[in-house]
N, C-alpha and C positions, 0 to 999 in steps of 0.2 A: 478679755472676759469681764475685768472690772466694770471697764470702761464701756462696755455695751448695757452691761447692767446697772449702772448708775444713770446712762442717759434714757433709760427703760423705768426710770425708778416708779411712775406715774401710772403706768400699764402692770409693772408690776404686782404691785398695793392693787389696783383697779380686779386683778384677774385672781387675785389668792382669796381679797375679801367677800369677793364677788357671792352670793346663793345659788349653785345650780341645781335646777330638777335633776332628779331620778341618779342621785350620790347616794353610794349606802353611807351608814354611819361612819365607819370606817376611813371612808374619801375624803366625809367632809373633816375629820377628825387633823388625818393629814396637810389638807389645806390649812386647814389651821395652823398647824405646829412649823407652816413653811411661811408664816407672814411673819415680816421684818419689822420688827420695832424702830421706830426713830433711832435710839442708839445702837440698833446693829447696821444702820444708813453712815451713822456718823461713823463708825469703825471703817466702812467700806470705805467711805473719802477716806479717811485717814490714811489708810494701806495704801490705794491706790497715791496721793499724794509720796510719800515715802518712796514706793517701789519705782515712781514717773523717772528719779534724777539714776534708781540702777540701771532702767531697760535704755536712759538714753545713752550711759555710759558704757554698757553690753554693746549696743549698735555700734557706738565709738570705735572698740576695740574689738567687735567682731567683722569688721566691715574688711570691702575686699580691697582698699587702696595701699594694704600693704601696713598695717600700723606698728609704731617703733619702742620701744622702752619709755621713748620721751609721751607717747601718746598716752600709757600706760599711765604712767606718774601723775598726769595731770588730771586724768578720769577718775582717779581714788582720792588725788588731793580735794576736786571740787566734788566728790561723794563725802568726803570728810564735813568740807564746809557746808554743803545741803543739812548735812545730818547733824551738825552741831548748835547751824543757826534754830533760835527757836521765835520767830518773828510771829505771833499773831495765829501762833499753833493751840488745837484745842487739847485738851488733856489725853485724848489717845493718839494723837500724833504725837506731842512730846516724850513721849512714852514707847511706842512705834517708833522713834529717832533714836534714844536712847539705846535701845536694845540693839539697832541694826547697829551700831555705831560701835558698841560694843562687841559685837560679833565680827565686823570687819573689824578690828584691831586684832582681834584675836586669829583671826584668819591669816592675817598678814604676816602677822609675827612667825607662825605657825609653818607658812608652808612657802614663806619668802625669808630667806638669808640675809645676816649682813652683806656679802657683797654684791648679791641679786637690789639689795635696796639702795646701795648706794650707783648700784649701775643705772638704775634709774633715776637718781637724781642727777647721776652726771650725764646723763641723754638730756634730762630737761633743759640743764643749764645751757647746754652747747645745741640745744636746738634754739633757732630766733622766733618760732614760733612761740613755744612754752616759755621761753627765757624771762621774758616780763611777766608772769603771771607767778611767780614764785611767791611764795613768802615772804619775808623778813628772814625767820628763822633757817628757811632751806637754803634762802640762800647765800647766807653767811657758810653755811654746813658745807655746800656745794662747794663756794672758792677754796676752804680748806683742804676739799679733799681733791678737787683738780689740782691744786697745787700740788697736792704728795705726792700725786699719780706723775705730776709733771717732774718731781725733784728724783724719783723713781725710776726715770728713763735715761738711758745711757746717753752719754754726750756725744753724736756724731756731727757732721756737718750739716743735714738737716736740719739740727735742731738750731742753728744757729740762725741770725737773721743781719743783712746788710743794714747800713743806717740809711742809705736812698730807700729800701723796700720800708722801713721807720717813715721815713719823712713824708712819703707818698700815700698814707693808709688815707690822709683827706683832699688830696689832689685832684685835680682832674684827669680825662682822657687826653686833651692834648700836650698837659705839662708831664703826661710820662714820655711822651714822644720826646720833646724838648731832655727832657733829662736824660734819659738813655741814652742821647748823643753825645752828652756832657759827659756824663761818667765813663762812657765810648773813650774820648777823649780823653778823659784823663786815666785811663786803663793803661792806653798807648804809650803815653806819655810816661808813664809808673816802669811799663816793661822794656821803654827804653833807657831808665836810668839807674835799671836792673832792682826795682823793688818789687817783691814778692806782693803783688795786691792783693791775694786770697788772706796772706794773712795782718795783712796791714788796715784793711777797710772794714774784715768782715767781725761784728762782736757779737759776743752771748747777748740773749735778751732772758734777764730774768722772768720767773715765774709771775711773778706780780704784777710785772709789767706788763706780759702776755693776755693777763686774764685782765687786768684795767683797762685793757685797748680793745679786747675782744666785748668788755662789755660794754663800753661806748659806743664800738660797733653796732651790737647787735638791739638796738634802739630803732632801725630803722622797720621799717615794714616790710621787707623782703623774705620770701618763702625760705624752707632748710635749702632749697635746690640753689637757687636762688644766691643764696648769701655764701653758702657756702665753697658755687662756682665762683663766685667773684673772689672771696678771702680766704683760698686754702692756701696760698702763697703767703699770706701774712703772718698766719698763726700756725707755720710748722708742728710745733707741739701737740698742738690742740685738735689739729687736722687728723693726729696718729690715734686720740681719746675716739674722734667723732667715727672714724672708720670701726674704732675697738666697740663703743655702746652706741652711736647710735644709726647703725645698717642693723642693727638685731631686730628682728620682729616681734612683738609683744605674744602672739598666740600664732600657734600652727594653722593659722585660718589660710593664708597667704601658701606654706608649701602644700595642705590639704588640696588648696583651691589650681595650683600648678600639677599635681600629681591627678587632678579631675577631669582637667584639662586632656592631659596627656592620652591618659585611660580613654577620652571620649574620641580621640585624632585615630589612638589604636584601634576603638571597637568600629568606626567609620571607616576606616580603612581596610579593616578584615570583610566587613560587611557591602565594600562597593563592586560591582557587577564586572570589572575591566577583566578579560581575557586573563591577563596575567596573575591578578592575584588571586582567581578560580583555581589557575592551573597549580600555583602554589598551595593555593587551600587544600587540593585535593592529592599534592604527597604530602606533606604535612598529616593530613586526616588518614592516610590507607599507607603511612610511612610504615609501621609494623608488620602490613601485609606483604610489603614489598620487600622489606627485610627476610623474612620467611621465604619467598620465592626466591628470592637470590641463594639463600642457604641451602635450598633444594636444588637449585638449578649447580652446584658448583659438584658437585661429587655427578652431573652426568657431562658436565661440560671435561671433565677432568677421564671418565673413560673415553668420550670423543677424542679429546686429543692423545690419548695412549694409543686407540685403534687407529685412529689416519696415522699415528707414527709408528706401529708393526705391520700397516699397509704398506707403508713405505717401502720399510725393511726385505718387505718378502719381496714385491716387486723389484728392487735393488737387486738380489740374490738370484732372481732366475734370469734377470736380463743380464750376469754376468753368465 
């Protein structure tokens, strides 16, 4: 609506100021009080500028690819930074920035939880998309609190990681081949000299370590699909966070749009012409009537078979 009427803005002025014949006073009275001043032009850009960075961030997050916590996080962080930079802004957009800026904070606080806000930052961090676009400050906050989440988790064998799966996070594809064989080898070797190699090779990887290798990793350019089918093997841990915040969906747009789906397969199929689902549509549709008839029919079906069985009877009785 802005945006048609700011690139109209020439037509508009042209069509308000305009004199037409045969307006009562009244007409023209209202045209008048509907012509835009220069500073009500300058307010429109202003709005329109401001509202440009929500409706891209709406789209962001209401779009139908499924969007994640991690998406979430980063659509408000850079609504934050739109709203806070004041580069070469006229006085009613810094003003206009202020207010909104003020209102999402207050929004956020409001109807987002502590650990709805940290589930979000720890999607960003462990997504490789978002991951470099952090902060400073997030993401000092972030490794903190992956950490706790990490020291939080019960110690099994998962959590643990070999020093071959260590050595290999910058390898190539053929030196895993090569090494598999080796460490093949000396597996062999271990369980014929009677050493327990599960627990002889395999050690804890601290938290710090986990999260300083995952972020070395996660430098490269590779999608969350992506990176994460290559490195769920490295960062056990980390793998159990990224299942826990980031498969969540940021907004019901995703099961809305799967349950729309669904409805539309159902109403298509109630609605297609084949013999069979007629023939169903139509007990389904006259099930009640047919219930009825059966409950009538059973008190005559019920003397039928009393009379064919004292027909019997009697016939029995005279042919003795």
């Amino acid at each position: 609506m802005i945006d048609r009427l700011l690139e109209r803005q020439t037509l508009v002025d042209t069509v308000v100021r305009r004199k037409f014949g045969g307006l009562t006073v009244v007409q023209m009275n209202r045209l008048k009080l509907a012509a835009l001043t220069p500073d009500d032009w300058d307010v429109l850009r202003a709005l329109h500028n401001v509202l440009m960075g929500f409706d891209v961030a709406t789209t962001l997050i209401s779009a139908s690819h499924y969007p994640t916590l991690s998406d979430s996080f980063w659509a408000i962080t850079k609504l934050r930074q739109i709203l806070a930079s004041n580069k070469d802004d006229s006085r009613y957009t810094e003003f206009l920035k202020k207010s909104a800026l003020n209102y999402l904070d207050i929004y956020i606080q409001k109807h987002l939880s502590k650990e709805q806000q940290e589930g979000m930052l720890i999607a960003a961090f462990l997504d490789p998309e978002t991951h470099n676009d952090l902060s400073k400050n997030d993401f000092t906050k972030a490794i903190e609190v992956v950490k706790q989440k990490i020291k939080e988790m019960p110690t099994t064998p998962s959590t643990t990681l070999t020093t071959t799966t260590t050595s290999s996070l910058s390898s190539s594809s053929p030196s895993h081949l090569v090494l598999s064989k080796k460490e093949t080898a000396k597996q062999l070797m271990n369980r014929l000299a009677g050493i327990n190699t599960n627990q002889s090779r395999i050690r804890s990887m601290s938290p710090e370590v986990e999260v300083s290798l995952f972020s070395n990793a996660a430098k490269t350019k590779e999608n969350f699909k992506q990176f994460w089918s290559t490195h769920h093997h490295s960062f056990p841990r980390l793998v159990a966070l990224v299942h826990r915040y980031c498969l969540v969906p940021a907004t019901s747009v995703a099961s809305e749009s799967a349950f729309s789906i669904a409805g539309f397969i159902a109403r298509k199929q109630r609605s297609s012409l084949s013999s069979r689902t007629l023939r169903h549509l139509l007990v389904l549709k006259y099930r009640k009537n047919l219930i009825k008839l059966q409950s009538e029919d059973e008190p005559s079906l019920i003397n039928d078979h009393q009379f064919q069985a004292l027909s019997l009877d009697t016939a029995g009785s005279s042919s003795v």
